[in-house]
Each structure stands twice: as structure tokens, then as C-alpha cells.
FIDRENFI-62290 format. One record per residue (C-alpha): residue in three letters; residue number from 1; x, y, z. Coordinates in nm, 4 decimals. Layout:
{rest ala, nr NUM, x X, y Y, z Z}
...
***
This chain:
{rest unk, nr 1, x 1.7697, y 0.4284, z 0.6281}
{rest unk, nr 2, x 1.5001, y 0.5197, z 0.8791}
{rest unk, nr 3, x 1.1834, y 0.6501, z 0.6899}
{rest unk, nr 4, x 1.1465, y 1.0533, z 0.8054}
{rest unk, nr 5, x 0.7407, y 1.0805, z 0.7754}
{rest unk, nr 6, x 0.6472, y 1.4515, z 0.6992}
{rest unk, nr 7, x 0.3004, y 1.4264, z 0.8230}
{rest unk, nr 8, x 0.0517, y 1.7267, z 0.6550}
{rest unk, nr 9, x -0.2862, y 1.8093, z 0.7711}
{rest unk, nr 10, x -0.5749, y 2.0337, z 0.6633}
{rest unk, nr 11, x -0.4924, y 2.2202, z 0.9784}
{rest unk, nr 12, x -0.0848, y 2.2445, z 1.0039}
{rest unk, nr 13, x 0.1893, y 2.1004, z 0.9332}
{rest unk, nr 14, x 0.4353, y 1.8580, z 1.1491}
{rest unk, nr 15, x 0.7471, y 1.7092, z 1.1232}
{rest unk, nr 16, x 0.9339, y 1.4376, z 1.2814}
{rest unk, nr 17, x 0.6803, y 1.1774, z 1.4297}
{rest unk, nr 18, x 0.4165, y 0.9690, z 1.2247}
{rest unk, nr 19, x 0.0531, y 0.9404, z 1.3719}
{rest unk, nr 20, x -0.1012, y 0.5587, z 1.3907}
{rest unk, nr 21, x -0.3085, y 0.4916, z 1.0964}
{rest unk, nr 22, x -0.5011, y 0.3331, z 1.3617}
{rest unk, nr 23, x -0.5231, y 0.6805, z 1.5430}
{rest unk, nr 24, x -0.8744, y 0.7749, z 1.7048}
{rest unk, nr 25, x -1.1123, y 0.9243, z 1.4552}
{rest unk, nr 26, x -1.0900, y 1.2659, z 1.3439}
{rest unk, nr 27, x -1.3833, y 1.4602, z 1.2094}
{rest unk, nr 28, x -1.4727, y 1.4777, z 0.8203}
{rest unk, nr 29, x -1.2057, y 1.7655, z 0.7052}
{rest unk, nr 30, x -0.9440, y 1.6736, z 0.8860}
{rest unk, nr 31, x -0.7808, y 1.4042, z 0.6638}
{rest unk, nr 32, x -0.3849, y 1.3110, z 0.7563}
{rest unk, nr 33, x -0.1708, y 1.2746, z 0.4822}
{rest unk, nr 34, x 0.1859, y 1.0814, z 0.5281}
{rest unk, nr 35, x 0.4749, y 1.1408, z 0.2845}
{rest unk, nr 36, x 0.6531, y 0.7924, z 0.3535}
{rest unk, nr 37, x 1.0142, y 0.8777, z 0.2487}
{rest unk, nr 38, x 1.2058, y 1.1479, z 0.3055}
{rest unk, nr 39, x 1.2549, y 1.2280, z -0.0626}
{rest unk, nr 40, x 1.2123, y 1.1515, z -0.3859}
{rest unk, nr 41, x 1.5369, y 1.0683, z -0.6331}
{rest unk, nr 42, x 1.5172, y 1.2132, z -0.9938}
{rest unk, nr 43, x 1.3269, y 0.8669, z -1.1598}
{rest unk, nr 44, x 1.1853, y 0.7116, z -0.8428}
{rest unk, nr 45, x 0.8698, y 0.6865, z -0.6249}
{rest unk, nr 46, x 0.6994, y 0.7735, z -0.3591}
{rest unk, nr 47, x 0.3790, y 0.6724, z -0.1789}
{rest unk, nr 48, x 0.1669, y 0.9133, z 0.0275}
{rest unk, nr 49, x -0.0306, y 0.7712, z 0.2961}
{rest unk, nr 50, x -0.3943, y 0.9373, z 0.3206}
{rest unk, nr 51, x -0.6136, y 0.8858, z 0.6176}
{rest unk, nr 52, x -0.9397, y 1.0207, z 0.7911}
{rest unk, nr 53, x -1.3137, y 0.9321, z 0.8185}
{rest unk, nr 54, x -1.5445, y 0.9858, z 0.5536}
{rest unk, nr 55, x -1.3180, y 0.9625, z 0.2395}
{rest unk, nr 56, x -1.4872, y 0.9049, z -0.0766}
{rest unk, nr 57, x -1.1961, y 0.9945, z -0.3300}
{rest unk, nr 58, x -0.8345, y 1.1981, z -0.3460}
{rest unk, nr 59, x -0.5733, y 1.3186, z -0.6058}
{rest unk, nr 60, x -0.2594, y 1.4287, z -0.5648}
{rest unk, nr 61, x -0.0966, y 1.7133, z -0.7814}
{rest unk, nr 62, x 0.2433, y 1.6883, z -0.8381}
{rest unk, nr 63, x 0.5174, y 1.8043, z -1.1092}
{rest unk, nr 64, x 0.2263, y 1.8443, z -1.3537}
{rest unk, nr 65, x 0.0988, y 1.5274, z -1.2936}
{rest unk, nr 66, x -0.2218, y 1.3940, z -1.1183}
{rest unk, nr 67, x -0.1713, y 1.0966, z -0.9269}
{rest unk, nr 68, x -0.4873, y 0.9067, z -0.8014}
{rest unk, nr 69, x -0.5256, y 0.7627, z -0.4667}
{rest unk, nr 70, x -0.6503, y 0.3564, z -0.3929}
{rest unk, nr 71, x -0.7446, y 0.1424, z -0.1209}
{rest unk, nr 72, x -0.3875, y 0.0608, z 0.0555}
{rest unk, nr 73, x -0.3242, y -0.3168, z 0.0196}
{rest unk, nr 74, x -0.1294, y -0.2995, z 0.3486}
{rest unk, nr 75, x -0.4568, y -0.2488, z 0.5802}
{rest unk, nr 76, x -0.7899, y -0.3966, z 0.6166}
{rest unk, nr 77, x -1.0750, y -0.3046, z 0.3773}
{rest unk, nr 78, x -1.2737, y -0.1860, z 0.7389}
{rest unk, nr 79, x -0.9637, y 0.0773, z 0.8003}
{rest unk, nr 80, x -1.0573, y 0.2852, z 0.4157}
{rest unk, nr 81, x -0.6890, y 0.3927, z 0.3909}
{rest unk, nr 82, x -0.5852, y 0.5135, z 0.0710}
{rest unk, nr 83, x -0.2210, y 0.5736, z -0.0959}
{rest unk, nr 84, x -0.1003, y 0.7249, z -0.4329}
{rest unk, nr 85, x 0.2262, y 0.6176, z -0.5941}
{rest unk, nr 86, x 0.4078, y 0.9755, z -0.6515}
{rest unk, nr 87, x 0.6372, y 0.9801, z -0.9347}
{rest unk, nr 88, x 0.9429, y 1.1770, z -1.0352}
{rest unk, nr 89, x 1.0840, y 1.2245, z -1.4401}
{rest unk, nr 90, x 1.4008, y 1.1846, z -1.4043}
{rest unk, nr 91, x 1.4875, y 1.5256, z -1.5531}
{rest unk, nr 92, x 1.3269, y 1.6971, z -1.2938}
{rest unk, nr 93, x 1.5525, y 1.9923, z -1.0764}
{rest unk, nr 94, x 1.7073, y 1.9474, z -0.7520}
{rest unk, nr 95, x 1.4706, y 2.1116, z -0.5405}
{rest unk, nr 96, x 1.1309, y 2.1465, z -0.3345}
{rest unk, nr 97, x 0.8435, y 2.1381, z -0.5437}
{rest unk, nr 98, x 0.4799, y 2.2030, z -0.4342}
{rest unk, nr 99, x 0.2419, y 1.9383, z -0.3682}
{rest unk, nr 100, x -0.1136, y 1.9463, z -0.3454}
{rest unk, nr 101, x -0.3982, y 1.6879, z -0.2553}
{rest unk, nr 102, x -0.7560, y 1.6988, z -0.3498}
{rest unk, nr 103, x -1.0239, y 1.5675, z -0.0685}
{rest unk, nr 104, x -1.4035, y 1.4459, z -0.1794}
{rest unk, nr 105, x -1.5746, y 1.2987, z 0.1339}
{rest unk, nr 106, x -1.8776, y 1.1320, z 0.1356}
{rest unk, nr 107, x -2.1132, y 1.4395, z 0.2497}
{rest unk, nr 108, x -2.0091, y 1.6169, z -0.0801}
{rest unk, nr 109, x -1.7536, y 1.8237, z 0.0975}
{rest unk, nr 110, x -1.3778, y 1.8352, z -0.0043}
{rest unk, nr 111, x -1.0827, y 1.9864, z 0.1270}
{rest unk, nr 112, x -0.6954, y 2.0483, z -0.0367}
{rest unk, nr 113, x -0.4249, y 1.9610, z 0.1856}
{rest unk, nr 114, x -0.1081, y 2.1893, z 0.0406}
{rest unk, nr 115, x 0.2604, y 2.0491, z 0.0692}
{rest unk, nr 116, x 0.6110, y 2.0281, z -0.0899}
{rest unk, nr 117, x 0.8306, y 1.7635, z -0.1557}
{rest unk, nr 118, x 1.1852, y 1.7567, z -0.1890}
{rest unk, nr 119, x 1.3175, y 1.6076, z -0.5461}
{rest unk, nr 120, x 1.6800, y 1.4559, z -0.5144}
{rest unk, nr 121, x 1.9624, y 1.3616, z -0.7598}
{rest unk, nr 122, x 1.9285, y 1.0308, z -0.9371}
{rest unk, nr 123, x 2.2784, y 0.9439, z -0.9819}
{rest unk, nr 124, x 2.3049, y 0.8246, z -1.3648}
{rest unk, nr 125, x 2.5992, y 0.7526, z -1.5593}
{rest unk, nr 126, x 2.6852, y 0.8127, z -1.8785}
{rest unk, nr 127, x 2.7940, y 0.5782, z -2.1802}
{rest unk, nr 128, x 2.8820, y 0.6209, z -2.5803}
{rest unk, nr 129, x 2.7194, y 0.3990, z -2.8361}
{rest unk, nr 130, x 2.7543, y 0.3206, z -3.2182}
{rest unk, nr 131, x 2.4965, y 0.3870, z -3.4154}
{rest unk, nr 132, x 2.5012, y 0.2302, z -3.7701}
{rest unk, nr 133, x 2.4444, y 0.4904, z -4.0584}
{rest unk, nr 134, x 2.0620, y 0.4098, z -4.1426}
{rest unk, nr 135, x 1.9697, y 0.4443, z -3.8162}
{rest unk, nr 136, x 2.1006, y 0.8363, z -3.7540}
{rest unk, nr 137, x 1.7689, y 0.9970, z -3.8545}
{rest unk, nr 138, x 1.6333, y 0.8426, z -3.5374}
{rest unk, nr 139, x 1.8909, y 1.0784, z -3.3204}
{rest unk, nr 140, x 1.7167, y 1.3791, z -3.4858}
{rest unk, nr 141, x 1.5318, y 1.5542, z -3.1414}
{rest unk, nr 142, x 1.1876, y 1.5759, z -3.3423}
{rest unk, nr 143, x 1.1952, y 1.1455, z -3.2972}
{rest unk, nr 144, x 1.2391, y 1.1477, z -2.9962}
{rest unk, nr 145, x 0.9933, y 1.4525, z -2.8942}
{rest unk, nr 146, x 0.7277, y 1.2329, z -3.1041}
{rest unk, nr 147, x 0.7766, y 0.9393, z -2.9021}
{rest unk, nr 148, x 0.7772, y 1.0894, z -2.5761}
{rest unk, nr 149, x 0.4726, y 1.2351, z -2.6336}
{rest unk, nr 150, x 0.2863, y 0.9584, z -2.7434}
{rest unk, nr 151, x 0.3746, y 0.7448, z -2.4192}
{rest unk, nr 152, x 0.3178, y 1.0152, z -2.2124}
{rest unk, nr 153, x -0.0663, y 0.9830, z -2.3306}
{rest unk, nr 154, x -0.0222, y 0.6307, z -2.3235}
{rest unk, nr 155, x 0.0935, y 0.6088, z -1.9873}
{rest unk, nr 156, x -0.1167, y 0.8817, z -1.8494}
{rest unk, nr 157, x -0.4100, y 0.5894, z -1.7631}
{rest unk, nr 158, x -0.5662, y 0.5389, z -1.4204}
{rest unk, nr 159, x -0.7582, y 0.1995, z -1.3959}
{rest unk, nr 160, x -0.8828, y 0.0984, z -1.0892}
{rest unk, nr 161, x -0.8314, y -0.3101, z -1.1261}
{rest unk, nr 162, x -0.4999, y -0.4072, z -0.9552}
{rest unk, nr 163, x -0.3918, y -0.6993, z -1.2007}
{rest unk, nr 164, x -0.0267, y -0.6430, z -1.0613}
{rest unk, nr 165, x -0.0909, y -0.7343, z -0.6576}
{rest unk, nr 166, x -0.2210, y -1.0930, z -0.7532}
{rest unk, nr 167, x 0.1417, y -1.1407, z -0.9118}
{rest unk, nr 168, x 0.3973, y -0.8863, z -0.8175}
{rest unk, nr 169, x 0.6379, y -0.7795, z -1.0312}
{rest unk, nr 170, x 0.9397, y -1.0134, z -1.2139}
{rest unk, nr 171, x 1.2515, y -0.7954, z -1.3423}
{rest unk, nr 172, x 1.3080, y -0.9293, z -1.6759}
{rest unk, nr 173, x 1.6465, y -1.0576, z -1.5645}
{rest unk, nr 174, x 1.8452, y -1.0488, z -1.2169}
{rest unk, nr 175, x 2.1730, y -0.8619, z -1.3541}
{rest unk, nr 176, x 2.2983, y -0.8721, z -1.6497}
{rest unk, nr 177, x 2.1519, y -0.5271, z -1.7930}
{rest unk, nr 178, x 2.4302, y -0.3562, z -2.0208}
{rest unk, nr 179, x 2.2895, y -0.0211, z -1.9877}
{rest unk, nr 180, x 2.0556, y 0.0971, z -1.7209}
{rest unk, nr 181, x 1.8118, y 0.3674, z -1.6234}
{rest unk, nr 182, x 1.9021, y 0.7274, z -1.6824}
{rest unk, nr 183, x 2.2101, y 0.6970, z -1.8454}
{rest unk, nr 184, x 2.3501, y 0.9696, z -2.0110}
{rest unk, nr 185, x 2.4219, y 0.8926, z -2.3631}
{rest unk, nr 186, x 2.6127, y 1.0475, z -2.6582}
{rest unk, nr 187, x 2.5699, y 0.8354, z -2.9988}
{rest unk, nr 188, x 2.8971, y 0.8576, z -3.2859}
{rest unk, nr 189, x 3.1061, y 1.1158, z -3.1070}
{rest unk, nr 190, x 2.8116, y 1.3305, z -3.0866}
{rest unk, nr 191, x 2.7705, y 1.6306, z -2.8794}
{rest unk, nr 192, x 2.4396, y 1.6022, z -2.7795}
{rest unk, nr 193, x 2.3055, y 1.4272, z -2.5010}
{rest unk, nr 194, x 2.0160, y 1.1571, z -2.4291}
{rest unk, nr 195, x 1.8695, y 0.9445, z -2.1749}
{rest unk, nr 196, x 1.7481, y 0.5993, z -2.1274}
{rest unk, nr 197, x 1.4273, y 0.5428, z -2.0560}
{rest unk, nr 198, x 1.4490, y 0.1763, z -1.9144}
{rest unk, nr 199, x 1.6858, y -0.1091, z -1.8538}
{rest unk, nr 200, x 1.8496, y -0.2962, z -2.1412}
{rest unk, nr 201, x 1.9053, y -0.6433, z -2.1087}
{rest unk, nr 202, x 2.1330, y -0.8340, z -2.3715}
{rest unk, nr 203, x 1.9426, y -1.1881, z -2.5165}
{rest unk, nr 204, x 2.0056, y -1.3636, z -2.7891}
{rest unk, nr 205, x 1.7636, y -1.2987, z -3.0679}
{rest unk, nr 206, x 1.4855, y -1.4493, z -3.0523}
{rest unk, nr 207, x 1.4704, y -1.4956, z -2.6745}
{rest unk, nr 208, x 1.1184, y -1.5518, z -2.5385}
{rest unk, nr 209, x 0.9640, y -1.1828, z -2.3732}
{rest unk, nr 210, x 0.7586, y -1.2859, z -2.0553}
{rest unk, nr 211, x 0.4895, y -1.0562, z -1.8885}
{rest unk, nr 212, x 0.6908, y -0.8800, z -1.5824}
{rest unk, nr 213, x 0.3034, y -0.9416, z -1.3835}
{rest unk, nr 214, x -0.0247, y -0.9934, z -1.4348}
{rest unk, nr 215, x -0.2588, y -0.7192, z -1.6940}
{rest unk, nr 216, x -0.4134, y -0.6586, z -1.9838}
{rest unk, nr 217, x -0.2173, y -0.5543, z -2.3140}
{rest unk, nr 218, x -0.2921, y -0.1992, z -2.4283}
{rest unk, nr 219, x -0.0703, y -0.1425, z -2.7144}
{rest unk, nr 220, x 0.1756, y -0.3474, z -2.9648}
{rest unk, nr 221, x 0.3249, y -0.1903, z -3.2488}
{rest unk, nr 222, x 0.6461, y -0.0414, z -3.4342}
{rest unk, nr 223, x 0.7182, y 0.2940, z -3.2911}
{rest unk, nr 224, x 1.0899, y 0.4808, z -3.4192}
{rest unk, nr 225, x 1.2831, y 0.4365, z -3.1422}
{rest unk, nr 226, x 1.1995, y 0.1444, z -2.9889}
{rest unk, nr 227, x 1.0977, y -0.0765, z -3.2404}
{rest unk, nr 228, x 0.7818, y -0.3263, z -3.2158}
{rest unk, nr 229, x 0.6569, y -0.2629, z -2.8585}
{rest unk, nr 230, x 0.4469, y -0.3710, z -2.6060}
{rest unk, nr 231, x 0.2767, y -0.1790, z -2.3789}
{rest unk, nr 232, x 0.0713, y -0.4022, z -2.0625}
{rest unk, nr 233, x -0.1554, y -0.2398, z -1.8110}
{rest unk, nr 234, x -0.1253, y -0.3272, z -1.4465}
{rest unk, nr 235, x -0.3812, y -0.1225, z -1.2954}
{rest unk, nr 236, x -0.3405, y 0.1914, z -1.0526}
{rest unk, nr 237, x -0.1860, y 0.3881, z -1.3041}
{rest unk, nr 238, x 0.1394, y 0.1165, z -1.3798}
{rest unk, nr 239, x 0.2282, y 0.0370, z -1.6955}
{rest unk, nr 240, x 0.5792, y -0.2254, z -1.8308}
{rest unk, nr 241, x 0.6810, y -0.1865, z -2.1651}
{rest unk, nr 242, x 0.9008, y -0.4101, z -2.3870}
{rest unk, nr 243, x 1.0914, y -0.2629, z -2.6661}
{rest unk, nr 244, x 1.3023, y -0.3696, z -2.9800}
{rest unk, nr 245, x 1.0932, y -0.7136, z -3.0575}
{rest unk, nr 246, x 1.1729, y -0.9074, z -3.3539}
{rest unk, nr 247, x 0.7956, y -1.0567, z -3.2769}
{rest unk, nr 248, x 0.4950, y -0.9710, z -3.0843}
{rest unk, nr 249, x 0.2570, y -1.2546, z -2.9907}
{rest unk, nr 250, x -0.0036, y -1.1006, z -2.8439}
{rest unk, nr 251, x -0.3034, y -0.8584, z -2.9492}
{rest unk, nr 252, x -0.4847, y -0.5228, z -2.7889}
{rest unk, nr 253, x -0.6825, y -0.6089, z -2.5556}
{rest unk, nr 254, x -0.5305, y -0.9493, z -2.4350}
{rest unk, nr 255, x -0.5344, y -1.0568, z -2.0454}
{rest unk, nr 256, x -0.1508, y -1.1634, z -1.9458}
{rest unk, nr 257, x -0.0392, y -1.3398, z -1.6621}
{rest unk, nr 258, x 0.3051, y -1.3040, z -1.4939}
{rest unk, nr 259, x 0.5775, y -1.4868, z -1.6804}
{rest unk, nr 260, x 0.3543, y -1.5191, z -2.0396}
{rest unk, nr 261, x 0.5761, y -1.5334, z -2.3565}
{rest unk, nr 262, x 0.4500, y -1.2386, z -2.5263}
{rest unk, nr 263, x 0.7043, y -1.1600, z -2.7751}
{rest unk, nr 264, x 1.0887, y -1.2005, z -2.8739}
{rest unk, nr 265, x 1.3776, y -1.0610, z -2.8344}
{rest unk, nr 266, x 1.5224, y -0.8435, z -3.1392}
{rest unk, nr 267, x 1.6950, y -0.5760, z -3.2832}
{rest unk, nr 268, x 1.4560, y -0.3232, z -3.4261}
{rest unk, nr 269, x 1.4141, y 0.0479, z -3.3716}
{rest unk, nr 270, x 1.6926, y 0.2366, z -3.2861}
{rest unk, nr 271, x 1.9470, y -0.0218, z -3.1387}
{rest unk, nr 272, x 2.3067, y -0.1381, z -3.1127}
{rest unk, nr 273, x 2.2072, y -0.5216, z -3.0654}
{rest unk, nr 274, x 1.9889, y -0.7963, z -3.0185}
{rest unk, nr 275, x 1.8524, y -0.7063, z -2.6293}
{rest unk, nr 276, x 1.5144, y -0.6292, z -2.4724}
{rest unk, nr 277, x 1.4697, y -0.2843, z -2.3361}
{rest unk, nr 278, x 1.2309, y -0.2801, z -2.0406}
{rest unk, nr 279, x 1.0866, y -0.0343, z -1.9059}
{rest unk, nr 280, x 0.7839, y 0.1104, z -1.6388}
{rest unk, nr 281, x 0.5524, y 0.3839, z -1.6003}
{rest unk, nr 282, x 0.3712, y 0.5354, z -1.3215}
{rest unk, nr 283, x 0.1007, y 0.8023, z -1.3626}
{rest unk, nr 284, x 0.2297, y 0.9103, z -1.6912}
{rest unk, nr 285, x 0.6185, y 0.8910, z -1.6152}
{rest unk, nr 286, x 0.8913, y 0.6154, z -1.6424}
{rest unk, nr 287, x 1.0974, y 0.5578, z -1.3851}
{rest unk, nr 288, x 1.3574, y 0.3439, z -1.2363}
{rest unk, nr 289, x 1.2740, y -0.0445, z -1.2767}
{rest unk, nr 290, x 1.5354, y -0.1566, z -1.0329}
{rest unk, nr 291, x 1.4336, y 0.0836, z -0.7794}
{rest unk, nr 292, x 1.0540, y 0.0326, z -0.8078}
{rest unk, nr 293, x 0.9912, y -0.3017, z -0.8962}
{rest unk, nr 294, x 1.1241, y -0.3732, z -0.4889}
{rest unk, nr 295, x 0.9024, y -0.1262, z -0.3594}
{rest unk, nr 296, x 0.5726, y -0.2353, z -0.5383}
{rest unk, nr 297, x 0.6650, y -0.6474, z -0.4502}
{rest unk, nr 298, x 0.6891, y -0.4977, z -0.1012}
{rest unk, nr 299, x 0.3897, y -0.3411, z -0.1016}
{rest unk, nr 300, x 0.2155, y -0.6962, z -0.1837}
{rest unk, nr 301, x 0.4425, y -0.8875, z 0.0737}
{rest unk, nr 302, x 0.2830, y -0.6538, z 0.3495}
{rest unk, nr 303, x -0.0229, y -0.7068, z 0.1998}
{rest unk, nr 304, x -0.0033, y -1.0540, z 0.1881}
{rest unk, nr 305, x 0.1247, y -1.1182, z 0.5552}
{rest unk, nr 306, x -0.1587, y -0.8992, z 0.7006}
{rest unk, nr 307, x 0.0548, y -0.6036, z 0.7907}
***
């Protein structure tokens, strides 16, 4: 599908055509900003494009969210392009929602560059699972309030090292998931309704857990619903996390490289099954592995052939 690049200035708006991002040079306060996609699904990402002379440092404001921009890997360090990975919860409505970006410049001036972008449906399924008796009190909505909140403030990070372009991204499996981002799910003949956070992948117990890329380990421990955890770090505000461990091997603080054993596979928390559920976060939210782990190794192909 052809990219449609809404392209949004400090002066108007156009539609239809993308500029160069090796265009002539503009004067400070007139920054270009490039929505590269024509929407965003329920769950997935986006990247806006930022451009102009005299950029010192942008945000983006989005869905409650603040997004910080970073040196695009695609482009020379000379060129001082910037992008910001835009994400969408998956709960989100069906809609256009305002967009706003926040321009520093090197002469102390700043400017905000106002937008909207549409949110689209994520297509999820839906799926009934077995809980065994002990494990009901986890369904109660408190639990799972509890835990959202606490990786929302987990996830919320910005850090400005980019552990994850060195290595790319590894899915923990190629197929064979059981149950998959965004699922709908009802638990005994319930009524109510929940959603999966990640990708569940069925291994034996036991099964080694490897780093999906390159970071630094900012939380293990045993939370309700997902059981021992792991939380690493990538930098620019993307985060993988590992859930239901029977073991953790590794420690706060820890440096990992793509494709380290840092755990095994297990069965705690609130699951069906021995099976790692994996999951990532950008800028606070956690969206669709599948879709994103592409679109971040293609962001560090470009970057690696020059482009």
C-alpha cells in the first residue's frame, strides 16, 4: 500500500505530496512535520517525520501520551532529522484524534505545529479459556486495573541510548503463537470481556527466554497476572516484556544482548499452560509485536544500507 504523507507545517496544512527531506532550507519556525502512514490501527505505530533548521528538541502529544522525538537512523547525522514513534492502545475509538507537536530551536524559540490523526480498527479476534479455580481472583477487574497501571509507569520511560538499532528486534518465535495480540477473551463461560496484551507462544517448561534485542533490564519480579516478569529497556521509549517465567536469570540493572537466555519458560500468574507471553511497549503503551517488530528492523535496515 502506497504511503499517503499528510505533510503539516507551522504555516498550513497540505495533503497529497511529501516534500524532500533534502528540501532547501527553511527559516527557524518553519519546521515540516511528515505523518508517514496514512493511519494508525487500534495497537500499532506510527512514525512522524520532523524537519527544519535549527532544531534543538520536539514532542509530540498524542492520545494522552507524550512521545519524544530522536535523531532518524535513516539520514546522515549532518541532515539533524528527527522522528517519534506514535503509538495507539488498542482500545482507542475509531476516529480522528488531535495531534500536537512541541518545537524548541536552538535560539530559545519554539513553535507547536497542530494536527489530527486518524485511529483505525485493529481487527482482533476473540477466544474462551479455562481458568482453574485458584486462579479466578485474578479475573476480578481491580487485578487487572493494578497491573495496568503499574506498566503504564513502567513503560512511560524515554532514554535516549538506542541499545535496540545495534541488534534489531528477534520475535520470540516465527509462528506458532496460540493466542495473539488483542484478542478478545471471556474466561469459564464468563460474561465479561478482556484483552491480551502480547503474543503467547506455547514452550515446553522450562524453555530457555532469550533477549528479543539488545538493553538493559529494568524490572524482574512476580506481578498477578503475569507471573515472574521481565521487563528490558531498548532505548527511545521501547520496552519487551516476558511473562509467566518459572525462572528469571537476570538482575535490575543488567546489560542484555540480543538472543541472551534470561529466564524460562513457565506457568505462573494467571495462565492456562506452560508458554511465554511476550509482549512490547512504546511510549507508555503496548502494542502489536507482529506488526511492529517489522517496522522497527526496517527502520535499522535503512539505516544500515545508507538510505
Amino acid at each position: 500500500m502506497a504511503k499517503f504523507l499528510a505533510v503539516l507545517s507551522i504555516v498550513a496544512i497540505l495533503v497529497g505530496t511529501a516534500p524532500s527531506v533534502t528540501a532547501s532550507p527553511q527559516a527557524e519556525g518553519q519546521a515540516t512535520l511528515v505523518q508517514e502512514f496514512d493511519w494508525i490501527r487500534q495497537g500499532q505505530v506510527g512514525i512522524l517525520h520532523l524537519s527544519g533548521p535549527g532544531i534543538q528538541w520536539a514532542y509530540a502529544k498524542f492520545l494522552r501520551q507524550t512521545f519524544l522525538f530522536f535523531p532518524d537512523p535513516r539520514c546522515t547525522e549532518k541532515c539533524g532529522d528527527q522522528i517519534a514513534l506514535l503509538s495507539a492502545p488498542m482500545t482507542t475509538t475509531i476516529e480522528f484524534h488531535p495531534m500536537s507537536v512541541k518545537v524548541y530551536y536552538e535560539d530559545g524559540s519554539s513553535e507547536t505545529i497542530e494536527g489530527s490523526i486518524r485511529v483505525a480498527y485493529g481487527e482482533f479476534g476473540q477466544e474462551e479459556l479455562t481458568l482453574p479455580a485458584n486462579l479466578i481472583p485474578l479475573l476480578e477487574p481491580e487485578v487487572t486495573d493494578r497491573e495496568n497501571t503499574f506498566l503504564h509507569s513502567l513503560l512511560s520511560n524515554f532514554r535516549p541510548q538506542q541499545d535496540w538499532l545495534n541488534s534489531g528486534f528477534k520475535l520470540p518465535r516465527e509462528g506458532h503463537y496460540v493466542s495473539i495480540y488483542g484478542t478478545w477473551r471471556t474466561f469459564n463461560g464468563g460474561t465479561r470481556w478482556y484483552r491480551h496484551s502480547g503474543v503467547d507462544y506455547p514452550m515446553p517448561m522450562g524453555t530457555p527466554i532469550q533477549a528479543a534485542a539488545d538493553g538493559r533490564v529494568i524490572y524482574v519480579g512476580a506481578i498477578a497476572i503475569r507471573g515472574n516478569y521481565m521487563v528490558i529497556d531498548h532505548g527511545w521509549g521501547i520496552f519487551t516484556g516476558y511473562g509467566h517465567a518459572s525462572e528469571t536469570y537476570v538482575k535490575v540493572g543488567d546489560v542484555v544482548v540480543q538472543n541472551e537466555i534470561i529466564g524460562a519458560v513457565g506457568n505462573t500468574g494467571r495462565s492456562t499452560g506452560p508458554h511465554l507471553h511476550f509482549e512490547i511497549g512504546i511510549g507508555g503503551v503496548l502494542v502489536n509485536p507482529l506488526v511492529v517488530v517489522p517496522l522497527l528492523n526496517q527502520l535499522r535496515m535503512e539505516q544500515s544500507n545508507g538510505s
